[in-house]
PDB file of N, CA, C and O in Angstrom:
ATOM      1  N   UNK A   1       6.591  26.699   5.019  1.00  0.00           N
ATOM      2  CA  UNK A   1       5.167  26.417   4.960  1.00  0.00           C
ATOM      3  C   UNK A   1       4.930  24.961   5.364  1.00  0.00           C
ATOM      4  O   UNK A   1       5.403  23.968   4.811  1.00  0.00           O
ATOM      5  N   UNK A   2       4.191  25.002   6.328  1.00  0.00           N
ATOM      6  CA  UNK A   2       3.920  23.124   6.811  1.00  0.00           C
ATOM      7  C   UNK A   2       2.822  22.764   5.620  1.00  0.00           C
ATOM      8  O   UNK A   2       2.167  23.417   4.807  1.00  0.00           O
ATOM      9  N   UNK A   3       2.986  21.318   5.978  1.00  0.00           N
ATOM     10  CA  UNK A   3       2.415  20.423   4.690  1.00  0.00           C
ATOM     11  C   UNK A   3       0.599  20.472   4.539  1.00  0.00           C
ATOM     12  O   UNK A   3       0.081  20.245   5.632  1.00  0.00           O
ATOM     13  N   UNK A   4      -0.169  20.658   3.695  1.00  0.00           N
ATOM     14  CA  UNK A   4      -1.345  20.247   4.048  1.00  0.00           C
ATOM     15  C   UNK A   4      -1.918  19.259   4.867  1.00  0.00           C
ATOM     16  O   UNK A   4      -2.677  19.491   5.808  1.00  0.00           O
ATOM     17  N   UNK A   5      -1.314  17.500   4.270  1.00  0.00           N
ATOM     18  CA  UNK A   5      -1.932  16.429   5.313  1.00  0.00           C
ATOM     19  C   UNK A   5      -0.377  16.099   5.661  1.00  0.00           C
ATOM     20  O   UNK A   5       0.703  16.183   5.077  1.00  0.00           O
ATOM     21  N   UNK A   6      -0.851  15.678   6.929  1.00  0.00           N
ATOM     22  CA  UNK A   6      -0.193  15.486   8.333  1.00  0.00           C
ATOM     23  C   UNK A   6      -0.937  13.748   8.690  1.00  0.00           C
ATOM     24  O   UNK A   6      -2.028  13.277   8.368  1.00  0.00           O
ATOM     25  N   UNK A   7       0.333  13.100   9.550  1.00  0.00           N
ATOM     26  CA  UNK A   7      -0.124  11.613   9.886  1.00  0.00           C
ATOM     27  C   UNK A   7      -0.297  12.207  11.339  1.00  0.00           C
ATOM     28  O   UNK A   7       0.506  12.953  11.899  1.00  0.00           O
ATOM     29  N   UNK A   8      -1.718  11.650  11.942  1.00  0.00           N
ATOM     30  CA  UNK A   8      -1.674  11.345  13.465  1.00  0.00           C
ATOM     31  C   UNK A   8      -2.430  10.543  14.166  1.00  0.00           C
ATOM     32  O   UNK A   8      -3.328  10.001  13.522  1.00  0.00           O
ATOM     33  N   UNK A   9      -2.351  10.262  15.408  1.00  0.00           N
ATOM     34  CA  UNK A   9      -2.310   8.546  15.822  1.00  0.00           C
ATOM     35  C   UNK A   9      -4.261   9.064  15.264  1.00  0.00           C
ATOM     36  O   UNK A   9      -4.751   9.978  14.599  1.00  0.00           O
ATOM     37  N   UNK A  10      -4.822   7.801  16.049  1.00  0.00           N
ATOM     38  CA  UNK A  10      -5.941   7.627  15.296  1.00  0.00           C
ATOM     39  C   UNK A  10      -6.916   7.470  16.256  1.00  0.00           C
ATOM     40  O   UNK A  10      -6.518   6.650  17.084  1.00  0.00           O
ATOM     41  N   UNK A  11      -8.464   8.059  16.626  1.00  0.00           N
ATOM     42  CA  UNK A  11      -9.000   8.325  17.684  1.00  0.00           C
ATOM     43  C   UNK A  11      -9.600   7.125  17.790  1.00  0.00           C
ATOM     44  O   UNK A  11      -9.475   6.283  16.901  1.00  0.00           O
ATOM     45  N   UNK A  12     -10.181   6.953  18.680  1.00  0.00           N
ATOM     46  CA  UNK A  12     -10.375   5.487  18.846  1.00  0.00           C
ATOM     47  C   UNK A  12     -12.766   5.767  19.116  1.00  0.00           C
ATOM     48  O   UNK A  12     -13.648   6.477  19.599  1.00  0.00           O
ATOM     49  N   UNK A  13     -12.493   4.649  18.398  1.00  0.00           N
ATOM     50  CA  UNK A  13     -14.123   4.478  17.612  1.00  0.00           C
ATOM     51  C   UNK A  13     -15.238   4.646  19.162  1.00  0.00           C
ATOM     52  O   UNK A  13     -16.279   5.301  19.131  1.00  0.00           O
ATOM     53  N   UNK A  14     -14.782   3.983  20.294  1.00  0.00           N
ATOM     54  CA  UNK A  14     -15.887   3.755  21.415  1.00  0.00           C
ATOM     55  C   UNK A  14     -16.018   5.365  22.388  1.00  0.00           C
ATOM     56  O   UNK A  14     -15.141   6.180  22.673  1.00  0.00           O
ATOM     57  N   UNK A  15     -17.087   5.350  22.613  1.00  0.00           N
ATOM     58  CA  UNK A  15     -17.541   6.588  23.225  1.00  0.00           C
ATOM     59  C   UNK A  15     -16.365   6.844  24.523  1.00  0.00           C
ATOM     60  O   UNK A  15     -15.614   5.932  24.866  1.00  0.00           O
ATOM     61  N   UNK A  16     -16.339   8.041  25.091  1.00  0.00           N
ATOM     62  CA  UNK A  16     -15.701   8.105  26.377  1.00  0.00           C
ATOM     63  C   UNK A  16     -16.712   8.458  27.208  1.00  0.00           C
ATOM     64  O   UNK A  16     -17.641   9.265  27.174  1.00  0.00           O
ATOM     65  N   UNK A  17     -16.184   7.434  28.162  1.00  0.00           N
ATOM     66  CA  UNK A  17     -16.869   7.474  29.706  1.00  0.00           C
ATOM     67  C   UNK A  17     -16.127   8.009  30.545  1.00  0.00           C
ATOM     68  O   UNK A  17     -14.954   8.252  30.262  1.00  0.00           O
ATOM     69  N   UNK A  18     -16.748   8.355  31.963  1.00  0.00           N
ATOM     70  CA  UNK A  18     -16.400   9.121  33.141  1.00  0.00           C
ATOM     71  C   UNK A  18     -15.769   7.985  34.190  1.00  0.00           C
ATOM     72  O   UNK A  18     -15.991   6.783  34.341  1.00  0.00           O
ATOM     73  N   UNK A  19     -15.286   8.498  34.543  1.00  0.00           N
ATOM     74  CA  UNK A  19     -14.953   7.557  36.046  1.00  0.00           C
ATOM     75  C   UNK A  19     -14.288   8.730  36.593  1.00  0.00           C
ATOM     76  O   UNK A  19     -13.329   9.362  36.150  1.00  0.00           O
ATOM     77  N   UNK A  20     -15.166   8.941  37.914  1.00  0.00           N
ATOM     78  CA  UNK A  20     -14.227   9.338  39.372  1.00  0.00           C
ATOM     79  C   UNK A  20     -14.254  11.341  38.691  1.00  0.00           C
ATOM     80  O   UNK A  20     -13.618  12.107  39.417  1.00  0.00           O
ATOM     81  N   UNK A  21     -14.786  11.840  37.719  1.00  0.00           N
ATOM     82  CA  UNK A  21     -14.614  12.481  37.111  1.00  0.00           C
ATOM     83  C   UNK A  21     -13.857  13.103  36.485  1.00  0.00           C
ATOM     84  O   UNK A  21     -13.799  14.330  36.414  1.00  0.00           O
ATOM     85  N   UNK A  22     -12.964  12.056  35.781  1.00  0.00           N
ATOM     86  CA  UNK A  22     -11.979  12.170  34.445  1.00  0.00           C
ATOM     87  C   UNK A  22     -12.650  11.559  33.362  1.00  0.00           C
ATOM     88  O   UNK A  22     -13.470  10.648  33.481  1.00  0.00           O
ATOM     89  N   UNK A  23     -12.079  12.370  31.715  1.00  0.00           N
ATOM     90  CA  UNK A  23     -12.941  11.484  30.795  1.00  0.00           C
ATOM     91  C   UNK A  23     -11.421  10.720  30.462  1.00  0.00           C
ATOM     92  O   UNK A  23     -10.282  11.061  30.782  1.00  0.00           O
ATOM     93  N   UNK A  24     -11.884   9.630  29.736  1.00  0.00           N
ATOM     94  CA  UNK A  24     -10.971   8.664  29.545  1.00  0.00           C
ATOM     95  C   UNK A  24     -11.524   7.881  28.432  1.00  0.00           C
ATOM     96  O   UNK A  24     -12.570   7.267  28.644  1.00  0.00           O
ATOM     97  N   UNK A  25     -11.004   7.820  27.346  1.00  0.00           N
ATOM     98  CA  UNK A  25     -11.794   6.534  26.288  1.00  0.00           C
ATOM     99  C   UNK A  25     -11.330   5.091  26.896  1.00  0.00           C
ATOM    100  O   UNK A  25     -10.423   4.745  27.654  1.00  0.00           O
ATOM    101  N   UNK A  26     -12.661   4.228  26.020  1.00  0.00           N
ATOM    102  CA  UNK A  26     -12.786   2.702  26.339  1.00  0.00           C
ATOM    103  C   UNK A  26     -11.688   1.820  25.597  1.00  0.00           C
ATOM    104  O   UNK A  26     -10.931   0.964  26.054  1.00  0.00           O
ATOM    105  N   UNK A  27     -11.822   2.229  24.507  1.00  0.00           N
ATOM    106  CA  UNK A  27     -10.841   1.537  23.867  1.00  0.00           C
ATOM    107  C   UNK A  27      -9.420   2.028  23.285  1.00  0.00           C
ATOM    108  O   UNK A  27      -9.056   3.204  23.267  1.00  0.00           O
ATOM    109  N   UNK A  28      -8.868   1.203  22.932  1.00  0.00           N
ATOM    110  CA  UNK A  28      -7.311   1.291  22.351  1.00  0.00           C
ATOM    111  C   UNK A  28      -7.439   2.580  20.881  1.00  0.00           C
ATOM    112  O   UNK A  28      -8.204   2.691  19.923  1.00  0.00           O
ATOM    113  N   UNK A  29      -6.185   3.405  21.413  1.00  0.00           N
ATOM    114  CA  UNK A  29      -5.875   3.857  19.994  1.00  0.00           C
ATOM    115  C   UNK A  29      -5.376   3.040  19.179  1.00  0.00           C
ATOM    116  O   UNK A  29      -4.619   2.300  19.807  1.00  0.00           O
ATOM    117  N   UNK A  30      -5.404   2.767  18.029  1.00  0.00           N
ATOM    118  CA  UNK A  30      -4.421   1.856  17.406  1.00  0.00           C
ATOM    119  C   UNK A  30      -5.019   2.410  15.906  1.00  0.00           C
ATOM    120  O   UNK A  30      -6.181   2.760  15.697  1.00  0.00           O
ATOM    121  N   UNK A  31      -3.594   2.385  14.656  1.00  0.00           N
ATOM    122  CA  UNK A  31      -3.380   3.212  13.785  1.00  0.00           C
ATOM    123  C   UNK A  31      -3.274   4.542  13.517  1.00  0.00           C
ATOM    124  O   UNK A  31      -2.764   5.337  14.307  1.00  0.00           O
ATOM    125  N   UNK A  32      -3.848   4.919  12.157  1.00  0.00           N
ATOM    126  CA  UNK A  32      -3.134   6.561  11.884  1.00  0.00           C
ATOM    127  C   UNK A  32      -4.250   6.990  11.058  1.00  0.00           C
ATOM    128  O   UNK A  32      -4.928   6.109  10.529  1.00  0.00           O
ATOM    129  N   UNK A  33      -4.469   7.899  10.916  1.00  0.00           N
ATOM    130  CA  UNK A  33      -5.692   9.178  10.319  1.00  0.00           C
ATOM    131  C   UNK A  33      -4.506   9.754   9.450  1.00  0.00           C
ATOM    132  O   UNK A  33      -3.351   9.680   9.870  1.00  0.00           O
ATOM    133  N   UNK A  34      -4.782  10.280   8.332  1.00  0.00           N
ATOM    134  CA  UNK A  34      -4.965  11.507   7.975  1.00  0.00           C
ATOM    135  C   UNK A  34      -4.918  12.800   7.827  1.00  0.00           C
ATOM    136  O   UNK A  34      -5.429  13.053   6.736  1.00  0.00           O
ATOM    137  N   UNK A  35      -4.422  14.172   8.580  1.00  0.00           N
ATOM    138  CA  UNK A  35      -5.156  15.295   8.988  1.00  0.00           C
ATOM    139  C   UNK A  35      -4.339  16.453   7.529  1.00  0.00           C
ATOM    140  O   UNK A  35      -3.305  16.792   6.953  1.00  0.00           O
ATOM    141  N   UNK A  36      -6.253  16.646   7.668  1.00  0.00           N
ATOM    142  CA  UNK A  36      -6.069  17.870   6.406  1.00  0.00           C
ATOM    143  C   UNK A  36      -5.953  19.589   7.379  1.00  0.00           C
ATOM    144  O   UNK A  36      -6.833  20.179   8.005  1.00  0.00           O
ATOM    145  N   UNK A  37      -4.423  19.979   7.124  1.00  0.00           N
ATOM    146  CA  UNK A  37      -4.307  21.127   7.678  1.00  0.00           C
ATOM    147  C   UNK A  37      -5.302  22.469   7.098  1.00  0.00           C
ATOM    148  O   UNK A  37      -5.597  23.420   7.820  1.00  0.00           O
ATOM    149  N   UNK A  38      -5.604  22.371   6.101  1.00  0.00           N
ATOM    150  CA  UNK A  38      -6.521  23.498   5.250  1.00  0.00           C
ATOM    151  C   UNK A  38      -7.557  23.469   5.420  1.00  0.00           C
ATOM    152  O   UNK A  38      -8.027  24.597   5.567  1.00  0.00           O
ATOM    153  N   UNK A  39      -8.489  22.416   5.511  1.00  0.00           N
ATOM    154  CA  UNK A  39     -10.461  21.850   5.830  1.00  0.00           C
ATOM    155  C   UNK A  39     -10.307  21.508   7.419  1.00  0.00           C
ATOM    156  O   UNK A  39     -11.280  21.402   8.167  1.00  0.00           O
ATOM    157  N   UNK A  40      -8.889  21.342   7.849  1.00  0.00           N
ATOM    158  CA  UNK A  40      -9.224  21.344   9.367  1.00  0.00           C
ATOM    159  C   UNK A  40      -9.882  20.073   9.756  1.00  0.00           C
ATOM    160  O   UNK A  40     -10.946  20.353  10.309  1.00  0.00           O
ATOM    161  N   UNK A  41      -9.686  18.750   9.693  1.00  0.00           N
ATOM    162  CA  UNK A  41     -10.490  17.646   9.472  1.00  0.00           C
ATOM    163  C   UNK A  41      -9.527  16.305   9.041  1.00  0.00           C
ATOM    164  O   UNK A  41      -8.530  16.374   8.322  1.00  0.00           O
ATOM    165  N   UNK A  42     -10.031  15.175   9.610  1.00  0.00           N
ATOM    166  CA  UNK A  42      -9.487  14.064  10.000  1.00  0.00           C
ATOM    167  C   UNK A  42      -9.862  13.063   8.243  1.00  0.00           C
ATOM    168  O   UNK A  42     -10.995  12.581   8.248  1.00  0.00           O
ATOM    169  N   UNK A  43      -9.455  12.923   7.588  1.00  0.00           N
ATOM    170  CA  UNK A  43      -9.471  11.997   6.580  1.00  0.00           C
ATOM    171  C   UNK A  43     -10.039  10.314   6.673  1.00  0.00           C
ATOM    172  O   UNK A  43      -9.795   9.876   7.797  1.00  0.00           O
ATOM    173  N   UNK A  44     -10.297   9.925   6.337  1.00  0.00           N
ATOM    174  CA  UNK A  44     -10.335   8.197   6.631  1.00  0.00           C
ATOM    175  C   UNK A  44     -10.105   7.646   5.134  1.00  0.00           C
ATOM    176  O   UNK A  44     -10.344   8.388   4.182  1.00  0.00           O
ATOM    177  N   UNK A  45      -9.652   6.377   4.950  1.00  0.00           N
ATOM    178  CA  UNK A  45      -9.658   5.849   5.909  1.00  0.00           C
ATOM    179  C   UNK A  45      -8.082   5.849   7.374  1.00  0.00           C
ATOM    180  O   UNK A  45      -7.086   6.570   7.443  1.00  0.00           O
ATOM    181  N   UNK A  46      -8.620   4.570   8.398  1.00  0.00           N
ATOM    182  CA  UNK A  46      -7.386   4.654   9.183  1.00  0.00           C
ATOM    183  C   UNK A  46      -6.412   3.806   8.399  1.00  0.00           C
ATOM    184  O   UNK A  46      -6.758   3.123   7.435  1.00  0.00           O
ATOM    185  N   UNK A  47      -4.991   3.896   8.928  1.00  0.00           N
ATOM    186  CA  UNK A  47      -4.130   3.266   8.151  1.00  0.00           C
ATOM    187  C   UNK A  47      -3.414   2.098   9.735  1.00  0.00           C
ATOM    188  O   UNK A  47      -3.002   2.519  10.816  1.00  0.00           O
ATOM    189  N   UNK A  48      -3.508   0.688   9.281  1.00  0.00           N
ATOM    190  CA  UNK A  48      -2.993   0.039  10.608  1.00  0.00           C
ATOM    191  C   UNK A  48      -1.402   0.598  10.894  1.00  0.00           C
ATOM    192  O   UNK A  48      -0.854   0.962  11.934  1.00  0.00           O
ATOM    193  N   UNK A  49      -0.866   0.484   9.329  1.00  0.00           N
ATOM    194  CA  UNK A  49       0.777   1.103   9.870  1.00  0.00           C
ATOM    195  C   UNK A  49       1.069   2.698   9.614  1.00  0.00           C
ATOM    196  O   UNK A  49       0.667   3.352   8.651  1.00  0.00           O
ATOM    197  N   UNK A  50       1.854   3.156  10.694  1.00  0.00           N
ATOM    198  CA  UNK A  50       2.205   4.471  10.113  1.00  0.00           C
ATOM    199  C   UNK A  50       3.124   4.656   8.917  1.00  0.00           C
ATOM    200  O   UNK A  50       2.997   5.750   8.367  1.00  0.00           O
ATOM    201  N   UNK A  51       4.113   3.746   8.341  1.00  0.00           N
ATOM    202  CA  UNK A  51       4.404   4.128   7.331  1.00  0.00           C
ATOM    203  C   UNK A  51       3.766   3.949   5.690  1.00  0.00           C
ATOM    204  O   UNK A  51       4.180   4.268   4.575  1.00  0.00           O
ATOM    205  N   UNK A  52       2.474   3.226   6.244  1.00  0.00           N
ATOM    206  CA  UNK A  52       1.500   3.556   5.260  1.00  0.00           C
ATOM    207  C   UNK A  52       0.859   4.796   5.083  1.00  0.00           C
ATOM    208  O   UNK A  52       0.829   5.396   4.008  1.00  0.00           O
ATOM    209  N   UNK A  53       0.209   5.287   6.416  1.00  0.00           N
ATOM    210  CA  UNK A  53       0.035   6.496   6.319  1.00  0.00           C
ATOM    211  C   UNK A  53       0.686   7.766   5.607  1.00  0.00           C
ATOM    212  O   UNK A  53       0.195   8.622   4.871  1.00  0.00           O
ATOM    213  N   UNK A  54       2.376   7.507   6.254  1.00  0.00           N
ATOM    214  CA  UNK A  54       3.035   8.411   6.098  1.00  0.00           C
ATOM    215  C   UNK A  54       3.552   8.597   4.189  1.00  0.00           C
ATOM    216  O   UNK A  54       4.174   9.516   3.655  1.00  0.00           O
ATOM    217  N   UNK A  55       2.919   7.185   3.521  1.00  0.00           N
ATOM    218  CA  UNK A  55       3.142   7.057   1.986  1.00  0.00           C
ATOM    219  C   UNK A  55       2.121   7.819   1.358  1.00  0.00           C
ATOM    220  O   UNK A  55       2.248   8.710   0.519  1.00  0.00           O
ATOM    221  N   UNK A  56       0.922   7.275   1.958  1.00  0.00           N
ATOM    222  CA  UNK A  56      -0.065   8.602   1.519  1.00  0.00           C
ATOM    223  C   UNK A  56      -0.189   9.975   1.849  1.00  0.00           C
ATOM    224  O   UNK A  56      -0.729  10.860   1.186  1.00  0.00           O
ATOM    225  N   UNK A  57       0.247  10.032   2.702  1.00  0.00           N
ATOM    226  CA  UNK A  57       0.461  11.755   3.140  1.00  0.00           C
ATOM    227  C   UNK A  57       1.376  12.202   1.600  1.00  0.00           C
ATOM    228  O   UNK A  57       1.237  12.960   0.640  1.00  0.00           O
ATOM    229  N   UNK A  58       2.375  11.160   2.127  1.00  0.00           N
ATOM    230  CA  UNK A  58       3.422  11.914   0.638  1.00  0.00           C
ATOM    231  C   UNK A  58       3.026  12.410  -0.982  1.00  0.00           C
ATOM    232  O   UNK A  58       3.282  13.368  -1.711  1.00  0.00           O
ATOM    233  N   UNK A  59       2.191  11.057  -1.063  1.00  0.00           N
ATOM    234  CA  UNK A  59       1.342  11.017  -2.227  1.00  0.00           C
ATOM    235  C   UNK A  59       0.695  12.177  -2.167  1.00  0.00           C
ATOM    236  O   UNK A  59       0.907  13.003  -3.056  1.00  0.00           O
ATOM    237  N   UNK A  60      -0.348  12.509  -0.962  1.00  0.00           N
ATOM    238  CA  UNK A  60      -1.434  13.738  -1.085  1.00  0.00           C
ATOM    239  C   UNK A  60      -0.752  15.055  -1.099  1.00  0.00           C
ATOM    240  O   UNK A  60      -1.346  16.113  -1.306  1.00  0.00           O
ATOM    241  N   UNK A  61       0.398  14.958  -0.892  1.00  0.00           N
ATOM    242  CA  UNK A  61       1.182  16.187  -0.875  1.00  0.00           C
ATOM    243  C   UNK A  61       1.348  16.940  -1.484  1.00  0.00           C
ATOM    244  O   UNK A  61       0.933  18.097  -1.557  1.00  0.00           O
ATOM    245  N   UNK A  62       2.580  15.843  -2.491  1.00  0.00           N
ATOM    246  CA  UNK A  62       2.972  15.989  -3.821  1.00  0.00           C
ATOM    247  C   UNK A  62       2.458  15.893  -4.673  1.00  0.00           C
ATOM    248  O   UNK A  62       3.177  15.904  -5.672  1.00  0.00           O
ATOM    249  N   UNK A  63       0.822  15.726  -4.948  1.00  0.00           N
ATOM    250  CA  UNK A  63       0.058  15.561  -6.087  1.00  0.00           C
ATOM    251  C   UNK A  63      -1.162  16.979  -5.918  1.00  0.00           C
ATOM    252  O   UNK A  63      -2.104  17.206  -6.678  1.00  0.00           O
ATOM    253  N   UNK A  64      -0.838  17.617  -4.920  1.00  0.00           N
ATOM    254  CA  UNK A  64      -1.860  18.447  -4.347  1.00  0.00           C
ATOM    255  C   UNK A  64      -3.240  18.166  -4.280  1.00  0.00           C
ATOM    256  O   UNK A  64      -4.137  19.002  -4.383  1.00  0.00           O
ATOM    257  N   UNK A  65      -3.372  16.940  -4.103  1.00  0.00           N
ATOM    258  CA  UNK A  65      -4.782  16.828  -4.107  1.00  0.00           C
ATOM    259  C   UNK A  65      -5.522  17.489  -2.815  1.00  0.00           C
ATOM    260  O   UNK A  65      -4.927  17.907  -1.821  1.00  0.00           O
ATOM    261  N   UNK A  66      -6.805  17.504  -2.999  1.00  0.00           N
ATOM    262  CA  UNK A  66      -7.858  18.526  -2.370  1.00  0.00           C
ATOM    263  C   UNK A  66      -9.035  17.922  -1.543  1.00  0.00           C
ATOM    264  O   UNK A  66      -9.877  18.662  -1.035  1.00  0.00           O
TER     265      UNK A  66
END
């Protein structure tokens, strides 16, 4: 059985624009989300390091929180 929350990179806040007709975002990904496998949905906050992330994932895991 895979885990409820899952670490993944982190979408980046500025709209995406077109060029040449590809979409492409403006800005940098940088950090980690969250993702709740059950509600289907991105958590916040972002985490700058992934092995922060990956401490709270553990935490939300093993405590089953909801």
């Amino acid at each position: 059985m895979r885990p409820r929350f899952v670490v993944v990179p982190a979408v980046p806040m500025e709209k995406p624009y077109l060029e040449r007709g590809v979409r492409f975002y403006s800005g940098l990904c940088t950090g980690f989300d969250l993702y709740d496998n059950v509600e289907k949905l991105r958590l916040k906050p972002t985490f700058n390091l992934r092995a922060d992330a990956e401490a709270e994932c553990l935490r939300r895991n093993q405590a089953g929180i909801g």
